[in-house]
Wavefront OBJ file of the C-alpha trace (Angstrom):
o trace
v 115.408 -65.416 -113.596
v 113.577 -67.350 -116.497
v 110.563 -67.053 -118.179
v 109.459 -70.554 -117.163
v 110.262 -69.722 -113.148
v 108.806 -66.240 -113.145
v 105.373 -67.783 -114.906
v 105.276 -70.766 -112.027
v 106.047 -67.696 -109.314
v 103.514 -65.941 -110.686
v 100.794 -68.883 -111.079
v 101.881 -70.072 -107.159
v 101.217 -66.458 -105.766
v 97.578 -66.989 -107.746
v 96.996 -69.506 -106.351
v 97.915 -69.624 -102.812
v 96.093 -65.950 -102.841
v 92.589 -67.404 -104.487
v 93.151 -70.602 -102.194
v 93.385 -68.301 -98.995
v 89.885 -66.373 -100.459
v 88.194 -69.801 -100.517
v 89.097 -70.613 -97.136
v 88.020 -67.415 -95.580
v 84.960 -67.523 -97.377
v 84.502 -71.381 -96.680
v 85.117 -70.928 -92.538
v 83.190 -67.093 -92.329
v 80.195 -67.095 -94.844
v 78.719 -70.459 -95.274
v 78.145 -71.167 -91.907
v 75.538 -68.146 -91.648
v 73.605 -69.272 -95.363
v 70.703 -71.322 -93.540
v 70.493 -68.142 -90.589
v 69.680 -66.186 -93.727
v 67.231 -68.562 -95.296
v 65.675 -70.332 -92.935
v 63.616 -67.106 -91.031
v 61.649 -67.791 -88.404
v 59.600 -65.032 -86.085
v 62.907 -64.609 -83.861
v 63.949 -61.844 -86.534
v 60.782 -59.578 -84.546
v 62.815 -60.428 -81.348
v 64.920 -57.127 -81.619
v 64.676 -54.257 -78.866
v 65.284 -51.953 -81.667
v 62.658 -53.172 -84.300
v 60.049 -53.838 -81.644
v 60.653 -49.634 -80.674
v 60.747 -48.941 -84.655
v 57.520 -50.844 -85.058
v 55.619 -49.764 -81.836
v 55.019 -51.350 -78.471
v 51.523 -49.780 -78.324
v 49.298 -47.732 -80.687
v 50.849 -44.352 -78.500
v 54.605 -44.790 -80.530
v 56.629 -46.127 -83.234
v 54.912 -47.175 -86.746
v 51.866 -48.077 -85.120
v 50.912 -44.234 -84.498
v 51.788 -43.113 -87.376
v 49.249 -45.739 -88.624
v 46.777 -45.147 -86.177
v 46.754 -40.972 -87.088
v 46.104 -42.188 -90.450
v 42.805 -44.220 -89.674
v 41.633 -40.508 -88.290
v 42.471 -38.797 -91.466
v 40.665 -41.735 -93.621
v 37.610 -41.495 -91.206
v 37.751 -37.316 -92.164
v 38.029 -38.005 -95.502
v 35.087 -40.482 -95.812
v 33.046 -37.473 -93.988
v 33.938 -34.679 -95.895
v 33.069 -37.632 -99.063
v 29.578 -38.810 -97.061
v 28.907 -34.768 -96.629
v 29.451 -33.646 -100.768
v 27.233 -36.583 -101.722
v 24.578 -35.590 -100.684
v 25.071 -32.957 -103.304
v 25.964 -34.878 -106.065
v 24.486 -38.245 -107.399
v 28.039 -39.847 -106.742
v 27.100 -42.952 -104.373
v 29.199 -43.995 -101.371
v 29.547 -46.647 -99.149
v 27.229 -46.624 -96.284
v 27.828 -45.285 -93.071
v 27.610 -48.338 -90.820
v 29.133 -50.369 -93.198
v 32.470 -47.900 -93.017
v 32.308 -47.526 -89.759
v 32.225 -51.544 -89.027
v 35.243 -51.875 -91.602
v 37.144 -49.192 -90.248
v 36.991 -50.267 -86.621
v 37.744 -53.862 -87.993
v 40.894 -52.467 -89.539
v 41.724 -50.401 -86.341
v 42.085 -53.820 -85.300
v 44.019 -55.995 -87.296
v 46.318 -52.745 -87.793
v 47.284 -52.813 -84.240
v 47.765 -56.584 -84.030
v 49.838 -56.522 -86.989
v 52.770 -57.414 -85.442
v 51.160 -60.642 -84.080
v 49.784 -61.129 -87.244
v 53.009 -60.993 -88.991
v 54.763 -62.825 -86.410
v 52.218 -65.962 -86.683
v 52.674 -65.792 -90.410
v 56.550 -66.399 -89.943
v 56.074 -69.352 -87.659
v 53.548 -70.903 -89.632
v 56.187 -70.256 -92.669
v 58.844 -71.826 -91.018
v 57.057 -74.410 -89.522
v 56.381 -75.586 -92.734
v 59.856 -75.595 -94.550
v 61.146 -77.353 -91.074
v 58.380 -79.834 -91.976
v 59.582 -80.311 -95.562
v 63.417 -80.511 -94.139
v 62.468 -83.394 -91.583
v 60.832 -85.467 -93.891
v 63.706 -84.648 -96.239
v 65.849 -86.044 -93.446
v 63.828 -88.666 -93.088
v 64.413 -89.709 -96.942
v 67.994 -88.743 -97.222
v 69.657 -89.640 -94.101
v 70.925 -86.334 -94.187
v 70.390 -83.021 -92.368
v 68.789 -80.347 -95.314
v 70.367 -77.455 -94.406
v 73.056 -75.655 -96.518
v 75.713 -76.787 -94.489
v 75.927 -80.140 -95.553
v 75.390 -78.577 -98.871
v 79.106 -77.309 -98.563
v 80.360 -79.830 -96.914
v 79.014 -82.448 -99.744
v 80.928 -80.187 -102.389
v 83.908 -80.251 -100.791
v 84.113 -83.757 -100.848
v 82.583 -83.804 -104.475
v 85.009 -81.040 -105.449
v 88.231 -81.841 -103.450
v 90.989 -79.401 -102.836
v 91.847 -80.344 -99.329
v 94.573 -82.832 -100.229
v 96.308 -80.772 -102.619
v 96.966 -76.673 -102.880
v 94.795 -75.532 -105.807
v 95.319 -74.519 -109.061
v 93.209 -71.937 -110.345
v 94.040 -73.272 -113.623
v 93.058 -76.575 -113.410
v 89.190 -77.619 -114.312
v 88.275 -78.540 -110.376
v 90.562 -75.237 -109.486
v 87.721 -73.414 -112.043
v 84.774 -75.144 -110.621
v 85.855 -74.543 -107.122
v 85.681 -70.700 -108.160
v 82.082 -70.874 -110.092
v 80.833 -72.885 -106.647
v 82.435 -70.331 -104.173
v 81.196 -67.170 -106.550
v 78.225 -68.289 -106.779
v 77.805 -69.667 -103.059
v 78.797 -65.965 -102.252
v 76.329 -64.447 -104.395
v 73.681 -66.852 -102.830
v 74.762 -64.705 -99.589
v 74.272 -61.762 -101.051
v 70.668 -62.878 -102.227
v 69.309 -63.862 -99.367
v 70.554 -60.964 -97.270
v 68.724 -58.955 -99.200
v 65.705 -60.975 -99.035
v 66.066 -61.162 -94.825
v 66.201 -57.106 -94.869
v 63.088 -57.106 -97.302
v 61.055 -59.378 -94.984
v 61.604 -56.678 -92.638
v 60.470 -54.133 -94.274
v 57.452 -55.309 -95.432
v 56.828 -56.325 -91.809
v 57.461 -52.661 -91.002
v 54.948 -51.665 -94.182
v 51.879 -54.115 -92.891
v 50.176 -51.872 -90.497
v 49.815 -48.997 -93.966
v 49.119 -52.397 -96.061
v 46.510 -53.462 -93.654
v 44.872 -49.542 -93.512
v 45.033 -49.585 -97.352
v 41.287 -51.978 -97.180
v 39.588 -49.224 -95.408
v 39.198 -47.179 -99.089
v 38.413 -49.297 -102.034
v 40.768 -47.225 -104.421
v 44.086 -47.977 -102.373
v 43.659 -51.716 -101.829
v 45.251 -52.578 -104.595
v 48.851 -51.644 -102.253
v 47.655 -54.344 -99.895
v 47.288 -56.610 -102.650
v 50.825 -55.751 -103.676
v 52.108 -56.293 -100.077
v 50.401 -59.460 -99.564
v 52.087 -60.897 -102.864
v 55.324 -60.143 -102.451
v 55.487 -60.607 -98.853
v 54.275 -64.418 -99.442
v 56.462 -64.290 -102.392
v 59.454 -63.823 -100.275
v 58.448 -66.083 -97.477
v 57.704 -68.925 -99.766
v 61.244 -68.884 -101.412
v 62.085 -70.970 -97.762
v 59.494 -74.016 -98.552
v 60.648 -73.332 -102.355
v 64.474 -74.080 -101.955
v 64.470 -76.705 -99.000
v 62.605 -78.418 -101.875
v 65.765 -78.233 -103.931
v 68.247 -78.846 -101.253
v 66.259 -81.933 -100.638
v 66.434 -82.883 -104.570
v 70.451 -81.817 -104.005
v 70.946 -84.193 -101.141
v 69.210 -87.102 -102.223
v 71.353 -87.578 -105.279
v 73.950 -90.084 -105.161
v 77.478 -88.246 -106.732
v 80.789 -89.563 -107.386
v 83.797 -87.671 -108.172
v 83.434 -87.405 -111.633
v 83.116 -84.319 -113.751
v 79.310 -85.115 -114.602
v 78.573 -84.949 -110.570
v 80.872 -81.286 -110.204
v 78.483 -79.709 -112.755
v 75.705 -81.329 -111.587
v 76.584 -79.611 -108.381
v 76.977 -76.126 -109.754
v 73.732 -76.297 -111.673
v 72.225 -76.990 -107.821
v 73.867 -73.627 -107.184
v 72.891 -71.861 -109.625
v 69.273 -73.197 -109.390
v 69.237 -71.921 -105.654
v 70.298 -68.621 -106.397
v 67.531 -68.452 -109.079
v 64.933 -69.462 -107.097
v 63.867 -66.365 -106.244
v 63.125 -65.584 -110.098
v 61.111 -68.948 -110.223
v 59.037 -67.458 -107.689
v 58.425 -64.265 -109.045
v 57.646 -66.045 -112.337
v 54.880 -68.237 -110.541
v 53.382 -65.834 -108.533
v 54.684 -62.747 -108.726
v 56.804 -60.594 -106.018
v 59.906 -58.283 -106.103
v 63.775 -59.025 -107.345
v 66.084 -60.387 -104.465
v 68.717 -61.354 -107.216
v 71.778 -59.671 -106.947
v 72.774 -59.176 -110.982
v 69.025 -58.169 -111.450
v 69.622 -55.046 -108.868
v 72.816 -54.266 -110.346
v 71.715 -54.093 -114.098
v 68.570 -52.114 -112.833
v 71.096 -49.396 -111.012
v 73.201 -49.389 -114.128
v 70.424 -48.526 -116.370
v 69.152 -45.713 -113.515
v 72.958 -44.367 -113.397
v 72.686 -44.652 -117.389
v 69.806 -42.749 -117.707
v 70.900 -39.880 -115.684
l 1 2 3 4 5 6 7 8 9 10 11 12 13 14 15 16 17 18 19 20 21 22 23 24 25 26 27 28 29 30 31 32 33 34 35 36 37 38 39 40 41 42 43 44 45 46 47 48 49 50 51 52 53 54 55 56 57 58 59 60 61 62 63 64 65 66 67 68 69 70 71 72 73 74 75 76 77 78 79 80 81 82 83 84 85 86 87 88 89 90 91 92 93 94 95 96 97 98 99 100 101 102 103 104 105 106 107 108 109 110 111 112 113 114 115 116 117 118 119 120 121 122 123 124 125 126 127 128 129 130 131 132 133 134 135 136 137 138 139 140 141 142 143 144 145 146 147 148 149 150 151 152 153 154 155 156 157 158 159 160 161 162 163 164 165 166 167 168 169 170 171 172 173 174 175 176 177 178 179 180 181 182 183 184 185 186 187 188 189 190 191 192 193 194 195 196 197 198 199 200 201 202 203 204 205 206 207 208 209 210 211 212 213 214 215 216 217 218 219 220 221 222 223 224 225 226 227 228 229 230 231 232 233 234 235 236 237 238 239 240 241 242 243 244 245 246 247 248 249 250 251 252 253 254 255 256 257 258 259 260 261 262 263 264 265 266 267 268 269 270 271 272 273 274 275 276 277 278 279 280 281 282 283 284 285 286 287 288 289 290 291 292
């Protein structure tokens, strides 16, 4: 056997292996992108969470959140009791007590709270898609996405080559497609747990020297939610654009990519909120692993 028939072996094997890859990931993954990004209060609909969280203030999160409104009520006694011995000035009785029952409240309708906020969220990135529809002729969703790069970045009539520029650009779109995944799984679990963390952010107003955790909460929780409004925006920009299959239109199209998977960063740059990209997490647990 040759040189020049052992290197086209080798660079069909490549190929058909990376061209299998892409169709796995193109009939498994893509199809689950807009579940992922597109959240809606049907993610509280889970026998599971609901038990987690707490059906009534008597179980779940919910008493653990409740005990706690006891032990801030002792502590703003024992506070009320040693000020009268000192010239240190507290908040007034009523005024606590009014605040705290308030709280009581909203603690134990958190989950109702939480779940209006997630239809009002999604109510208003549907909003932005329909109108998007309207404009485009086209449903917004990540799913045409895909299916407007394959036909921008055609490989169905011929086997790819990995070697070739659309056999490279079919790579960067599927990596980074993939690592879009990724992403946005992680954001879906951190919506959760935030949701999980609002009855402690909600008890956090009761004492003027935690609130700043609610503050935290309420910023990154609206920081995650509002990546949904932030990249139907973009997908809308995406679709509306006329391409051709040039090579000005295939990187036009990965730049879209790339742009969704950093929208998360544009977020956090605007207002603030918590990492959901997947190379920030990794270079942050390198450094930790580094450091040890």
């Amino acid at each position: 056997m040759d040189s020049s028939n052992l290197a086209s072996i080798i660079s069909s094997t490549i190929n058909d292996l990376i061209q299998n890859l892409f169709s796995s990931v193109d009939n498994n993954v893509y199809s689950y992108i807009d579940d992922l990004v597109f959240v809606n209060e049907d993610i509280l609909t889970n026998s599971k969470f609901e038990s987690l969280f707490g059906s009534s203030s008597k179980n779940g999160i919910l008493l653990i959140a409740n005990s706690l409104i006891l032990a801030f009520f002792i502590y703003y006694c024992i506070k009320l009791f040693l000020s009268y011995y000192s010239t240190k000035q507290v908040e007034r009785p009523y005024q606590f007590i009014f605040k705290l029952l308030l709280i009581c409240i909203v603690v134990n309708c958190s989950y109702f709270i939480c779940e209006q906020i997630l239809y009002i969220n999604n109510l208003i990135s549907s909003s932005l898609c329909e109108i998007g529809k309207i404009f485009t002729n086209k449903e917004i969703s990540f799913k045409t996405l895909v299916s407007e790069l394959n036909t921008v970045i055609s490989l169905e009539n011929s086997s790819i080559n990995i070697f070739s520029v659309d056999g490279i650009l079919k790579s960067f779109c599927s990596i980074g497609l993939l690592n879009l995944m990724l992403s946005y799984s992680l954001r879906y679990i951190l919506i959760n747990v935030f949701i999980i963390l609002s009855p402690f952010a909600f008890l956090t107003l009761s004492v003027s020297y935690s609130s700043w955790f609610f503050k935290s909460w309420l910023r990154t929780f609206f920081s995650l939610l509002f990546i949904q409004s932030f990249v139907s925006i973009i997908l809308i920009v995406i679709l509306s654009l006329k391409f051709s299959d040039n090579i000005l239109s295939k990187f036009i199209y990965i730049g879209a990519i790339y742009t969704l998977i950093r929208a998360n960063s544009y977020i956090r740059q605007l207002i603030g909120g918590i990492s959901t990209d997947i190379n920030t997490n990794l270079s942050t647990m390198k450094s930790l692993i580094k450091m040890r």
